[in-house]
MOPAC internal coordinates of N, CA, C and O (Angstrom, degrees):
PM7 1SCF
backbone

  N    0.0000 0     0.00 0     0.00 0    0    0    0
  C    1.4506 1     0.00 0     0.00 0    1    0    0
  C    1.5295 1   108.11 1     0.00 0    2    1    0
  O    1.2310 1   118.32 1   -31.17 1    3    2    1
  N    1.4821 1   120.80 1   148.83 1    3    2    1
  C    1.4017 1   113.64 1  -155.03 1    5    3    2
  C    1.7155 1    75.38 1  -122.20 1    6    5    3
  O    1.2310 1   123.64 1     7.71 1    7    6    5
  N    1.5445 1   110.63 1  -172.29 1    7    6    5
  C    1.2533 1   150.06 1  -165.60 1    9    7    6
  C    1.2732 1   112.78 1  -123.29 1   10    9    7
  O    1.2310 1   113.73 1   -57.65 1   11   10    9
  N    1.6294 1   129.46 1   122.35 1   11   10    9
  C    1.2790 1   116.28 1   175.66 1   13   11   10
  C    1.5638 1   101.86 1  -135.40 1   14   13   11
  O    1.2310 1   128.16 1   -39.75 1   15   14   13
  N    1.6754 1   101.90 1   140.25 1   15   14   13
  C    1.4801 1    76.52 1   165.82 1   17   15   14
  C    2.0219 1   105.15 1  -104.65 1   18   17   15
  O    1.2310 1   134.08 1     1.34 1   19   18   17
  N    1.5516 1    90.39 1  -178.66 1   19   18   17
  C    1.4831 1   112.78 1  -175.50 1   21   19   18
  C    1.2459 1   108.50 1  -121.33 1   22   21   19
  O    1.2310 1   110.37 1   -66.20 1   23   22   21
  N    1.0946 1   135.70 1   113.80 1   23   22   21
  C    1.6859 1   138.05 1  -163.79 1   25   23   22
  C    2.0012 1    87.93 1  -130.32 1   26   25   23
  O    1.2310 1   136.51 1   -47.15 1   27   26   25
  N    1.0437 1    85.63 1   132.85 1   27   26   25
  C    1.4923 1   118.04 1  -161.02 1   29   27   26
  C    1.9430 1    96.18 1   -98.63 1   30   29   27
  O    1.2310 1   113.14 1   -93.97 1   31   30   29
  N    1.1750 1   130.57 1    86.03 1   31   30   29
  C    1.4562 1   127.65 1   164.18 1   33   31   30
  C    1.5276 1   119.03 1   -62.99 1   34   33   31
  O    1.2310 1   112.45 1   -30.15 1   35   34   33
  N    1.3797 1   131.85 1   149.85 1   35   34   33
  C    1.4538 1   150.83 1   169.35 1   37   35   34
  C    1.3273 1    97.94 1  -127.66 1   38   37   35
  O    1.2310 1   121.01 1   -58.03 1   39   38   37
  N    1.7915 1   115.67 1   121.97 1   39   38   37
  C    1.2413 1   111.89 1   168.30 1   41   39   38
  C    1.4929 1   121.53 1   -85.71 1   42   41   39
  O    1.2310 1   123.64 1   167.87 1   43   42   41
  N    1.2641 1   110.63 1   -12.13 1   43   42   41
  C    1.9800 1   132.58 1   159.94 1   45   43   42
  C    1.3932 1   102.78 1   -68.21 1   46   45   43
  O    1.2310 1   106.47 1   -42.74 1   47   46   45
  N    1.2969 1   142.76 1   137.26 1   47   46   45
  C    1.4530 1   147.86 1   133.47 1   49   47   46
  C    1.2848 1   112.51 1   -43.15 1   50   49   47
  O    1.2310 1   121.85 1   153.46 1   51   50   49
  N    1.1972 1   114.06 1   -26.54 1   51   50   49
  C    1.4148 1   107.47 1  -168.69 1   53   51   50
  C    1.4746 1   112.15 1  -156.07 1   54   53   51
  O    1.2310 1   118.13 1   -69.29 1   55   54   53
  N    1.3830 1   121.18 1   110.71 1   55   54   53
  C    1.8037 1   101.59 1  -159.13 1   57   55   54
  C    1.0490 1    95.69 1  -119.20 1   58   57   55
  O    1.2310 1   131.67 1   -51.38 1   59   58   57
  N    1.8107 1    95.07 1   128.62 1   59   58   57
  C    1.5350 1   112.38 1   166.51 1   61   59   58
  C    1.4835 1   131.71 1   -77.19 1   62   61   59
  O    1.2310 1   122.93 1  -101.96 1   63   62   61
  N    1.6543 1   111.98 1    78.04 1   63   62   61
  C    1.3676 1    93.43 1  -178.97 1   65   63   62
  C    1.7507 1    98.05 1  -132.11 1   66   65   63
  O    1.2310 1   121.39 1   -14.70 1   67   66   65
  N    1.5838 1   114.94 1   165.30 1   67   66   65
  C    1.3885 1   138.84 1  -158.08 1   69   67   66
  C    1.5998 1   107.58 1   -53.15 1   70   69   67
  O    1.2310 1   115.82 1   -23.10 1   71   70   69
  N    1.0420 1   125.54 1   156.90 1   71   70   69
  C    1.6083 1   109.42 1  -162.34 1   73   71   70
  C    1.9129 1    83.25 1   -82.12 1   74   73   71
  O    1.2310 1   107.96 1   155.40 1   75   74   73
  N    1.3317 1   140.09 1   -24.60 1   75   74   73
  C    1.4672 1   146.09 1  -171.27 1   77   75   74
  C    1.7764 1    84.57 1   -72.47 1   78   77   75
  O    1.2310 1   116.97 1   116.88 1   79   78   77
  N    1.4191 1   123.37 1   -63.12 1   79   78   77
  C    1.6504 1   113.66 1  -177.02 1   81   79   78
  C    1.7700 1   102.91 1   -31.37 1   82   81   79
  O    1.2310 1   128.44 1   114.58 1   83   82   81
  N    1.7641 1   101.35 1   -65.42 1   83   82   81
  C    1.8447 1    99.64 1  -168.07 1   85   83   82
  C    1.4127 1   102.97 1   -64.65 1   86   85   83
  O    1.2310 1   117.89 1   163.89 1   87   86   85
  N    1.0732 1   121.62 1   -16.11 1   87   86   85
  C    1.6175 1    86.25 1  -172.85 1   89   87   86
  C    1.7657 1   100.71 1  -106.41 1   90   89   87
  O    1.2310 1   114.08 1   173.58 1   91   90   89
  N    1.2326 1   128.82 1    -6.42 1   91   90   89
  C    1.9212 1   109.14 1   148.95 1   93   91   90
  C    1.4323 1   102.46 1   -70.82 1   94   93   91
  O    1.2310 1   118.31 1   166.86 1   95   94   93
  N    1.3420 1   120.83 1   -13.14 1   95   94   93
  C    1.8864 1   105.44 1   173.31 1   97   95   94
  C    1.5284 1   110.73 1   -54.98 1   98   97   95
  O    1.2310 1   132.92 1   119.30 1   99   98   97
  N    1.4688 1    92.63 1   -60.70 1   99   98   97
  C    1.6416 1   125.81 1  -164.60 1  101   99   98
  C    1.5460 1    95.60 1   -33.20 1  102  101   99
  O    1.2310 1   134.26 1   108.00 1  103  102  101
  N    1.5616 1    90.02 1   -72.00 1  103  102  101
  C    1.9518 1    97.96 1  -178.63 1  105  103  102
  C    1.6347 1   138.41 1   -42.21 1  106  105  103
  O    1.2310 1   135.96 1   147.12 1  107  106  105
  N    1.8604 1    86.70 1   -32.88 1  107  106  105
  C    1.5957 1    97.03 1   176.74 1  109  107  106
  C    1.0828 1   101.85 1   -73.25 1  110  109  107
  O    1.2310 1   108.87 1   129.01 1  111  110  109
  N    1.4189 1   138.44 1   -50.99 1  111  110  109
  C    1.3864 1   148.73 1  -174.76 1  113  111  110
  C    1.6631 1   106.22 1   -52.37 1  114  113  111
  O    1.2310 1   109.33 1   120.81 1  115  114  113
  N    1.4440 1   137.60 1   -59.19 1  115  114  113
  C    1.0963 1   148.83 1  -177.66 1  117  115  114
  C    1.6380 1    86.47 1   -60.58 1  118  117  115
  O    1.2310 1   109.73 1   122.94 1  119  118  117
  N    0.8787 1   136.87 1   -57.06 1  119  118  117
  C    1.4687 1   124.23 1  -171.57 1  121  119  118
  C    1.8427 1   121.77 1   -57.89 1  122  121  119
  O    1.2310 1   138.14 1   122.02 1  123  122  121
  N    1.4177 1    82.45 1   -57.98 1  123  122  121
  C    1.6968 1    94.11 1   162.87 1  125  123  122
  C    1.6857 1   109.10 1   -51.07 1  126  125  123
  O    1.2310 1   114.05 1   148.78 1  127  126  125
  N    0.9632 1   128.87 1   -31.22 1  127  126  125
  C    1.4172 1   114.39 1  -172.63 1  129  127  126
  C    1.5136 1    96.07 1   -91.13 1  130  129  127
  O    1.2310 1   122.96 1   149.86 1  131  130  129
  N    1.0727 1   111.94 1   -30.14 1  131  130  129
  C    1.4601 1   108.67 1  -171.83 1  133  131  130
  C    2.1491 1   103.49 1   -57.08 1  134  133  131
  O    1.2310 1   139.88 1   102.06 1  135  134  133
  N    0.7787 1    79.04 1   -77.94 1  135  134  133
  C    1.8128 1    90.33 1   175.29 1  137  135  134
  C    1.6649 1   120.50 1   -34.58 1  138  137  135
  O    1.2310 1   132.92 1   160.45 1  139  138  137
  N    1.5499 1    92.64 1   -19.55 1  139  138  137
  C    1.3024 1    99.62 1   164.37 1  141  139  138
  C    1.4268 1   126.38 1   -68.04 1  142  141  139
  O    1.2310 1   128.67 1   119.72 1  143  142  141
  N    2.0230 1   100.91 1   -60.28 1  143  142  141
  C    1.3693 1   131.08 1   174.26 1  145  143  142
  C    1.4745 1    94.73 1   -32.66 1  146  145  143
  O    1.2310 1   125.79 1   119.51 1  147  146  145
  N    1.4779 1   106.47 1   -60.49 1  147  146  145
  C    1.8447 1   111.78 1  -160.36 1  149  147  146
  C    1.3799 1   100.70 1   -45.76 1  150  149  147
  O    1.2310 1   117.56 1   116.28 1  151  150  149
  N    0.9107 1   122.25 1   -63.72 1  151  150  149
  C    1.9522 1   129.39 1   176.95 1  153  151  150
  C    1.9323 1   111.37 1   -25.58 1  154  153  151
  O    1.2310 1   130.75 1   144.12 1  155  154  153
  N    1.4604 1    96.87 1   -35.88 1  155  154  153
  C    1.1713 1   118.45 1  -165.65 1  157  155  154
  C    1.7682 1   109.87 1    70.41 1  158  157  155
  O    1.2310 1   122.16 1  -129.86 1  159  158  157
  N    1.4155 1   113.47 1    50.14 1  159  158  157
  C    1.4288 1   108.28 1  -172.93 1  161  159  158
  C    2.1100 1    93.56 1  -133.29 1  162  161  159
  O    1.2310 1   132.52 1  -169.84 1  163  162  161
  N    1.2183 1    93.42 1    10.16 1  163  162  161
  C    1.5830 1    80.95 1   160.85 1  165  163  162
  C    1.7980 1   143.39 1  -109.65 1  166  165  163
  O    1.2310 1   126.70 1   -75.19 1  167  166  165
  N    1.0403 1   104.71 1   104.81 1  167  166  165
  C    1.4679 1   103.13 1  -162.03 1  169  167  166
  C    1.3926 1   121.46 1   -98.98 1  170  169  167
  O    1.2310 1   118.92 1  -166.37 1  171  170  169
  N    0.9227 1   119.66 1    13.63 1  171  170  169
  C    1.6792 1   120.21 1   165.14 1  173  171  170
  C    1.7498 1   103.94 1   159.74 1  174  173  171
  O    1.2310 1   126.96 1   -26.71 1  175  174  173
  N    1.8257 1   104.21 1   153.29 1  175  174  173
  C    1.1288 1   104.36 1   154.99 1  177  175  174
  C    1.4932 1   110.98 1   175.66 1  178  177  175
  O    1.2310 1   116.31 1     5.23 1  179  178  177
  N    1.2096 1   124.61 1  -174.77 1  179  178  177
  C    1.3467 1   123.97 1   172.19 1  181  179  178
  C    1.4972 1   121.46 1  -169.26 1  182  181  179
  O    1.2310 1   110.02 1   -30.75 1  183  182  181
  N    1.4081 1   136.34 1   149.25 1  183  182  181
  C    1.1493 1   141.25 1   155.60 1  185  183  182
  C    1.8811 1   114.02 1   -57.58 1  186  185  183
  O    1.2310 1   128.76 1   -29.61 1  187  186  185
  N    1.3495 1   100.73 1   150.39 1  187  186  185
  C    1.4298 1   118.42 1  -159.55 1  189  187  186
  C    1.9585 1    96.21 1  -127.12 1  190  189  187
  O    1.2310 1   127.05 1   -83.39 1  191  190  189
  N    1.0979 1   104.04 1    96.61 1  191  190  189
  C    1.6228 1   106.74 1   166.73 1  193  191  190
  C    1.5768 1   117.92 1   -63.91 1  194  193  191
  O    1.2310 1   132.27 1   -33.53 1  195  194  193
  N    1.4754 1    93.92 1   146.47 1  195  194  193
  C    1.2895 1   104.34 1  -173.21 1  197  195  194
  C    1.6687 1   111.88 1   -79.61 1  198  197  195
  O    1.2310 1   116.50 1   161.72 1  199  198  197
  N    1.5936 1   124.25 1   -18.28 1  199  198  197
  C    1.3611 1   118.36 1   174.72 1  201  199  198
  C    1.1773 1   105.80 1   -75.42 1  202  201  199
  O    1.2310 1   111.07 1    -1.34 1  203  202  201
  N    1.4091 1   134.40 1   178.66 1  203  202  201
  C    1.4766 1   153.89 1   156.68 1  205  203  202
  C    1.4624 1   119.49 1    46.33 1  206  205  203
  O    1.2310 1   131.77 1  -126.88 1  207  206  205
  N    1.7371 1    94.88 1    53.12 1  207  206  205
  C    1.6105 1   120.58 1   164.20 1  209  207  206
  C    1.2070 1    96.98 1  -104.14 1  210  209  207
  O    1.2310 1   133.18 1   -18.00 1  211  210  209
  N    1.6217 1    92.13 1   162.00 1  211  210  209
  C    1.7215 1   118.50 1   153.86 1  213  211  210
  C    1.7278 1    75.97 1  -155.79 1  214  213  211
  O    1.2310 1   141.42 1   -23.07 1  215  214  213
  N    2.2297 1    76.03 1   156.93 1  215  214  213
  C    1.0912 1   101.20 1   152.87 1  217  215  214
  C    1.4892 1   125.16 1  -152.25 1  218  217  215
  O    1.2310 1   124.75 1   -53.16 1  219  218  217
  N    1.6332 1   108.48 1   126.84 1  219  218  217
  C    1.7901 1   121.78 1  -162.36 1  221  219  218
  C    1.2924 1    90.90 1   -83.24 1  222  221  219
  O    1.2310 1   132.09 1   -37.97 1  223  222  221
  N    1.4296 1    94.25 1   142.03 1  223  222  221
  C    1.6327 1   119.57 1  -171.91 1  225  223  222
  C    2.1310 1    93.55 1  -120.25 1  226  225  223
  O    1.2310 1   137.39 1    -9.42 1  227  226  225
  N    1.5401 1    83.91 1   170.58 1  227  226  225
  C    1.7793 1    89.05 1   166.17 1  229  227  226
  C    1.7895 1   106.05 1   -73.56 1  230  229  227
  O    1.2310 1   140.38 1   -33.80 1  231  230  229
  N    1.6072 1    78.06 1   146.20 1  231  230  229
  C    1.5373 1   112.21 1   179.63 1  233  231  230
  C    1.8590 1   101.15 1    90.09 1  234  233  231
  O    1.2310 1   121.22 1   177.73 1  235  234  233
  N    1.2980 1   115.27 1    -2.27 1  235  234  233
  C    1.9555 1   125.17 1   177.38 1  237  235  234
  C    1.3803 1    88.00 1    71.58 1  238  237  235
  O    1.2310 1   111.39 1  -125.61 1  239  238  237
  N    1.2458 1   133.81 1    54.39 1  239  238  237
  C    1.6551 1   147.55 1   143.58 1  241  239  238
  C    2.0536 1    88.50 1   -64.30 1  242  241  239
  O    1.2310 1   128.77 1   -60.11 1  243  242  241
  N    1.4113 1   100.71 1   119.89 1  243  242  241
  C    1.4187 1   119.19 1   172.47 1  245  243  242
  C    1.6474 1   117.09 1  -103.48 1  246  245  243
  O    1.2310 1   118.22 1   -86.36 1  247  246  245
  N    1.1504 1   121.00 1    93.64 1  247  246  245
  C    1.2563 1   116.84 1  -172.31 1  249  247  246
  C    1.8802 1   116.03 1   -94.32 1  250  249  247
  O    1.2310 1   107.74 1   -26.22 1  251  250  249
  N    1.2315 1   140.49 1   153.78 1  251  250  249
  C    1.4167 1   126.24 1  -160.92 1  253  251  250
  C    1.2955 1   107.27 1   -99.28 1  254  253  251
  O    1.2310 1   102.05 1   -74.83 1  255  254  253
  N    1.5793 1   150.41 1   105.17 1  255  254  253
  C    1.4705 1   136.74 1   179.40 1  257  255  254
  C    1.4609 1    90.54 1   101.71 1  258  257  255
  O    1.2310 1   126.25 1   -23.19 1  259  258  257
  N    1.1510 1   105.59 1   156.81 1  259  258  257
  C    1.7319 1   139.63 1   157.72 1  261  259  258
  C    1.6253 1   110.80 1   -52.85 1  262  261  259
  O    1.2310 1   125.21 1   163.94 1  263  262  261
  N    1.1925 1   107.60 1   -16.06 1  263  262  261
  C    2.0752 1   100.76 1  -157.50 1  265  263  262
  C    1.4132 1    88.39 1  -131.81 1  266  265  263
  O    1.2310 1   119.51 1     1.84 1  267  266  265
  N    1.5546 1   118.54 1  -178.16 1  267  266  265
  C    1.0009 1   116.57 1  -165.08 1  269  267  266
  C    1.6741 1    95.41 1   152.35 1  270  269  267
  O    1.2310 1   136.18 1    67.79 1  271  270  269
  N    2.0800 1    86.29 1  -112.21 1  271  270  269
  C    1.4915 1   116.17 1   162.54 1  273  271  270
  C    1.4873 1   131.32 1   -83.90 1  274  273  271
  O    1.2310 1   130.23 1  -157.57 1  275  274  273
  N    1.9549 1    97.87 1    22.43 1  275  274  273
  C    1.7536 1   105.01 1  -177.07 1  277  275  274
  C    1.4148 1   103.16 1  -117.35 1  278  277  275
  O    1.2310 1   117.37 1   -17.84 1  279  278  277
  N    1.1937 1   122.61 1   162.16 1  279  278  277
  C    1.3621 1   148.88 1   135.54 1  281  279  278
  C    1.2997 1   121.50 1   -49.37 1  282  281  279
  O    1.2310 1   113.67 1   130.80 1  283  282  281
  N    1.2974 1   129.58 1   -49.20 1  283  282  281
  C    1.4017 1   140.94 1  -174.90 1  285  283  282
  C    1.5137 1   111.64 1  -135.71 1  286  285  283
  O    1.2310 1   132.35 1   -11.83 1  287  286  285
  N    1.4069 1    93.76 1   168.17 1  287  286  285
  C    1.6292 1   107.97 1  -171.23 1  289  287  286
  C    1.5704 1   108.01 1  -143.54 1  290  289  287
  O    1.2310 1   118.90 1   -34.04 1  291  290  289
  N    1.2160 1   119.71 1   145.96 1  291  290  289
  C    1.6833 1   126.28 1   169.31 1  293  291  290
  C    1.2472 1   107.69 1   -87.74 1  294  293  291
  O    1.2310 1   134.30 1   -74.68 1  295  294  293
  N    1.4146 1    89.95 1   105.32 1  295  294  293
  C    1.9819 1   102.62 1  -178.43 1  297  295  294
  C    2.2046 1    99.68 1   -83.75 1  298  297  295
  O    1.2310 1   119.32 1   177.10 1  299  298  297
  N    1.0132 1   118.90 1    -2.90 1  299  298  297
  C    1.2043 1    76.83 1   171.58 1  301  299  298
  C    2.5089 1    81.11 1   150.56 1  302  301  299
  O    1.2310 1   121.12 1    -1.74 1  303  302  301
  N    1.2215 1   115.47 1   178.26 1  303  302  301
  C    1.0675 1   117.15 1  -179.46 1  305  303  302
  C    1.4958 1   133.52 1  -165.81 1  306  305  303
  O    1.2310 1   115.38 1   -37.18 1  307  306  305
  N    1.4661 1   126.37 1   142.82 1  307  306  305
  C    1.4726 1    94.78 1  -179.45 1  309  307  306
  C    1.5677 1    99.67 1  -138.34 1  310  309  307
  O    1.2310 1   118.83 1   -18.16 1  311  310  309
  N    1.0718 1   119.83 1   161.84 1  311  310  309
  C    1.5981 1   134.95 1  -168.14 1  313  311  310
  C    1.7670 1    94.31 1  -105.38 1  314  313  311
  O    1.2310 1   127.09 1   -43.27 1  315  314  313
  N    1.1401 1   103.97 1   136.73 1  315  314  313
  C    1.4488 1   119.98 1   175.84 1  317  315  314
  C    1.4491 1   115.44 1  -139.36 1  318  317  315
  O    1.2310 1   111.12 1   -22.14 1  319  318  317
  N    2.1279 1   134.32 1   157.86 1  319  318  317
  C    1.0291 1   124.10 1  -179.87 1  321  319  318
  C    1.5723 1    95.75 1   -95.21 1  322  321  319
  O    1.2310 1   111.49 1   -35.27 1  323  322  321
  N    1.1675 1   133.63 1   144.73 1  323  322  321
  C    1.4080 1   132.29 1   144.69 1  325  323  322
  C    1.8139 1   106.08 1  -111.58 1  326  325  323
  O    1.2310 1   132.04 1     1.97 1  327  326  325
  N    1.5135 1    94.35 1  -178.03 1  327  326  325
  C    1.6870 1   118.98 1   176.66 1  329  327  326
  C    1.4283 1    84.61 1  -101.98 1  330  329  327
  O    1.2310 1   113.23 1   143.40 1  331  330  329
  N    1.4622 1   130.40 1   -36.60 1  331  330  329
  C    1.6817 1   118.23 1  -170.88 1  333  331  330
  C    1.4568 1   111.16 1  -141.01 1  334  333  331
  O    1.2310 1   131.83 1    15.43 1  335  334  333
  N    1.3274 1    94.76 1  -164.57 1  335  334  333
  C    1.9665 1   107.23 1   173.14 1  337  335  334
  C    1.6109 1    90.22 1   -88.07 1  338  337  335
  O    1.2310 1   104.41 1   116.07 1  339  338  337
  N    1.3469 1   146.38 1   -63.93 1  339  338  337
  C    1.1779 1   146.10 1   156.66 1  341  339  338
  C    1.3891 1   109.22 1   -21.36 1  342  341  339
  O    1.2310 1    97.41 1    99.06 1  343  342  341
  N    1.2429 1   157.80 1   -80.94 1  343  342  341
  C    0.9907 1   134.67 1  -156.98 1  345  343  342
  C    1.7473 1    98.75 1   -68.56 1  346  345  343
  O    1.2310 1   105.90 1   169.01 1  347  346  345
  N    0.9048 1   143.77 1   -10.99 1  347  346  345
  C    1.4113 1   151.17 1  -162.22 1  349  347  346
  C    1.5984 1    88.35 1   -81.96 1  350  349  347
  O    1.2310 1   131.61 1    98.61 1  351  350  349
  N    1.5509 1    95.18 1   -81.39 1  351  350  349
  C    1.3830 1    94.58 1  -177.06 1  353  351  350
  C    1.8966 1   126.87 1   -26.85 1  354  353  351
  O    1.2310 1   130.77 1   127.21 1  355  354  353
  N    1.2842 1    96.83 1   -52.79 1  355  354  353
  C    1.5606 1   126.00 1   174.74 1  357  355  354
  C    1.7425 1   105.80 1   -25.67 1  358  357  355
  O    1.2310 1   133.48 1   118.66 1  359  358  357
  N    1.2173 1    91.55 1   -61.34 1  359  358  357
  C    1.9201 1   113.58 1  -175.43 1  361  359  358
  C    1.2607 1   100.06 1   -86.69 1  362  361  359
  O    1.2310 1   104.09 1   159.36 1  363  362  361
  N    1.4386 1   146.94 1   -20.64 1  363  362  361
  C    1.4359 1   128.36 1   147.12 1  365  363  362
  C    1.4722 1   129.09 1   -58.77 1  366  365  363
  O    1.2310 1   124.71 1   154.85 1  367  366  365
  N    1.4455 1   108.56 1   -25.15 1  367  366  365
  C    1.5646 1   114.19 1   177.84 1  369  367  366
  C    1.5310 1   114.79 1   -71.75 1  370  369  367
  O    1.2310 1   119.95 1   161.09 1  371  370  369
  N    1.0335 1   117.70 1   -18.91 1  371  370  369
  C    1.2312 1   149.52 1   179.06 1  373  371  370
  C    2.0605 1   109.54 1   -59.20 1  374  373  371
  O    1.2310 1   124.82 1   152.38 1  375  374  373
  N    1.1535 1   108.35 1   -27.62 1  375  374  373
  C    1.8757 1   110.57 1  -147.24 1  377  375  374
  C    1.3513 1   106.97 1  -100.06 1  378  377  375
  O    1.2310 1   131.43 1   -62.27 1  379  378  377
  N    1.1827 1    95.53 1   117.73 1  379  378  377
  C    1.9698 1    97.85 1  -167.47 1  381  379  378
  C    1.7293 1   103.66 1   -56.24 1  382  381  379
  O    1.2310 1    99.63 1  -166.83 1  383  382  381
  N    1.2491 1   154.37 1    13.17 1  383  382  381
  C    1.4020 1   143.12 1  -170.24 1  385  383  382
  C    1.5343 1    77.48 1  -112.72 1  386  385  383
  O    1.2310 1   104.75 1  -168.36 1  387  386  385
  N    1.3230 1   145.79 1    11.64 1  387  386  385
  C    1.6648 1   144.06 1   176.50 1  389  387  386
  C    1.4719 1    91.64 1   -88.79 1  390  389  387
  O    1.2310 1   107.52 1   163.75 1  391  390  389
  N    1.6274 1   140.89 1   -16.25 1  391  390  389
  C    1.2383 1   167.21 1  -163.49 1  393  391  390
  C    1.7550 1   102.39 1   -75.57 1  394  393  391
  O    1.2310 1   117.24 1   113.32 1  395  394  393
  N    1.6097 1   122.85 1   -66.68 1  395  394  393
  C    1.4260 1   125.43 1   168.99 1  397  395  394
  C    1.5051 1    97.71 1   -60.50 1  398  397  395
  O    1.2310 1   128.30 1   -34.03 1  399  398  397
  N    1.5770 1   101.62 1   145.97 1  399  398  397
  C    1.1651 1   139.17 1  -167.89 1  401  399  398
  C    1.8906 1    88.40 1   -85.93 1  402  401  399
  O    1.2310 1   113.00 1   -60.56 1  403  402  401
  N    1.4152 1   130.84 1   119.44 1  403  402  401
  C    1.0412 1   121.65 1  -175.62 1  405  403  402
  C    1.4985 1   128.65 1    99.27 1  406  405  403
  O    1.2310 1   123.17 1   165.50 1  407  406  405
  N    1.5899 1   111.54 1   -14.50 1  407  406  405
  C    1.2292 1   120.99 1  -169.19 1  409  407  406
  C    1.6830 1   103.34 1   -84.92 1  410  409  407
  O    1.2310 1   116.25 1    15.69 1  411  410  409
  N    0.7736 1   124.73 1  -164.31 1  411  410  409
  C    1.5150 1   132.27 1   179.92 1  413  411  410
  C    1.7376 1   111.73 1   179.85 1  414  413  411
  O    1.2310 1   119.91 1   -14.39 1  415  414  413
  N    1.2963 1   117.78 1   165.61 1  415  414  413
  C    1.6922 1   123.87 1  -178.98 1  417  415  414
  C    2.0486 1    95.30 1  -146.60 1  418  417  415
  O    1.2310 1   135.84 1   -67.99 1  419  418  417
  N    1.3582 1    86.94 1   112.01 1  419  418  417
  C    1.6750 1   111.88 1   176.62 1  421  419  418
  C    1.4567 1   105.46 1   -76.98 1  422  421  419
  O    1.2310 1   124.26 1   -60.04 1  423  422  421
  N    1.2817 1   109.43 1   119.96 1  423  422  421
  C    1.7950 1   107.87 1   178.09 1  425  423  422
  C    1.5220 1   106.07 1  -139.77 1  426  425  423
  O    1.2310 1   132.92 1   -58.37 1  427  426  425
  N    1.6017 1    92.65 1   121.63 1  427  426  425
  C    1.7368 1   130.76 1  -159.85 1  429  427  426
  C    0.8197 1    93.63 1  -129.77 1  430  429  427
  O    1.2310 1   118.39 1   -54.48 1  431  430  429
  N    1.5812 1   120.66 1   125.52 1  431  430  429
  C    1.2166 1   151.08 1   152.49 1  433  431  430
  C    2.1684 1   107.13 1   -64.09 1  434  433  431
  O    1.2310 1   127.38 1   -51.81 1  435  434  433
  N    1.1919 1   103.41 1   128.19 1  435  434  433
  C    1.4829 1   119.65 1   179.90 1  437  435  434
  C    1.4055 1   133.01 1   -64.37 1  438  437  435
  O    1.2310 1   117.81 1   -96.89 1  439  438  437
  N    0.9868 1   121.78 1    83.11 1  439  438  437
  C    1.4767 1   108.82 1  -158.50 1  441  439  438
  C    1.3894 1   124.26 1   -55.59 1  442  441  439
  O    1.2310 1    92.70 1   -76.50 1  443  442  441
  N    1.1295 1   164.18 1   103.50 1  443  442  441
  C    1.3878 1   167.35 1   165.32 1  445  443  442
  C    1.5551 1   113.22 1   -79.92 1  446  445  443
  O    1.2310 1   129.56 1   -56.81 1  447  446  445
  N    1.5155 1    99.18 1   123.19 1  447  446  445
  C    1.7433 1   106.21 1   170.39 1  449  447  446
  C    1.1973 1   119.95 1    56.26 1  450  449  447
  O    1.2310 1   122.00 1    86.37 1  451  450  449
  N    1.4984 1   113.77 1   -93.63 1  451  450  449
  C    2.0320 1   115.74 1   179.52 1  453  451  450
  C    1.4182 1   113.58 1  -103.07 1  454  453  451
  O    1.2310 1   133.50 1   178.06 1  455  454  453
  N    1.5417 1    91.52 1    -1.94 1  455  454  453
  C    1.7735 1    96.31 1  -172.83 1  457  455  454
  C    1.3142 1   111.25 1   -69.09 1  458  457  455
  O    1.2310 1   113.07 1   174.62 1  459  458  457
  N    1.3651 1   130.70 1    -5.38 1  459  458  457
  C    1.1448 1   122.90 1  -173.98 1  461  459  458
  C    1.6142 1   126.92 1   -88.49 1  462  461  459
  O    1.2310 1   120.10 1   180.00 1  463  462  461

C-alpha cells in the first residue's frame, strides 16, 4: 500500500467567508477525514494558515504570504494510504474545499526510497 498526499487548492489567497461559513467547513472537513480514519487509511495532516508565510524565490527574493502574484493558495493537506492513484483520487472527491468554485485537491503519490 503506497502513500499519497492530498494538497487542498484555494483559488482566493485569501477567503472571505463568515467565521459560521468556516466552521460548517471545519465540520465537513473533520467528517471527511473522519471516514477516512474509519478505512484506517489516514495518516496525517493539517491545515496551513494564510498569516505568517513567506515565500523565497531564486536569487533569496523574500516575498510575504503565499498570494500576491498567485491565483491560488495551499490551504492546508492530508496524507492518506491507498492500493492506487484511483483509490486516492476516490478520497479526494470526497473534500468539502471541492465546494469553492475554482478550488481543486492535488493528489501525489509519495515517493519512498527508489520510488523516486
Amino acid at each position: 500500500m503506497d502513500e499519497f498526499i492530498l494538497i487542498m487548492r484555494h483559488e482566493d489567497a485569501k477567503p472571505q467567508v463568515s467565521p459560521e461559513q468556516m466552521q460548517v467547513w471545519m465540520k465537513q472537513t473533520m467528517d471527511w477525514i473522519g471516514g477516512i480514519a474509519a478505512q484506517n487509511k489516514f495518516v496525517s495532516g493539517t491545515g496551513l494558515p494564510f498569516e505568517d508565510a513567506s515565500v523565497v524565490r531564486h536569487k533569496n527574493v523574500v516575498t510575504n504570504g503565499p498570494f500576491g502574484d498567485i491565483k491560488e493558495t495551499i490551504g492546508g493537506f492530508i496524507i492518506v494510504k491507498a492500493d492506487s492513484i484511483e483509490e486516492a483520487v476516490e478520497f479526494a472527491k470526497g473534500c468539502p474545499v471541492l465546494q469553492g468554485e475554482g478550488n481543486s485537491v492535488e493528489v501525489r503519490k509519495i515517493a519512498k526510497g527508489n520510488d523516486q
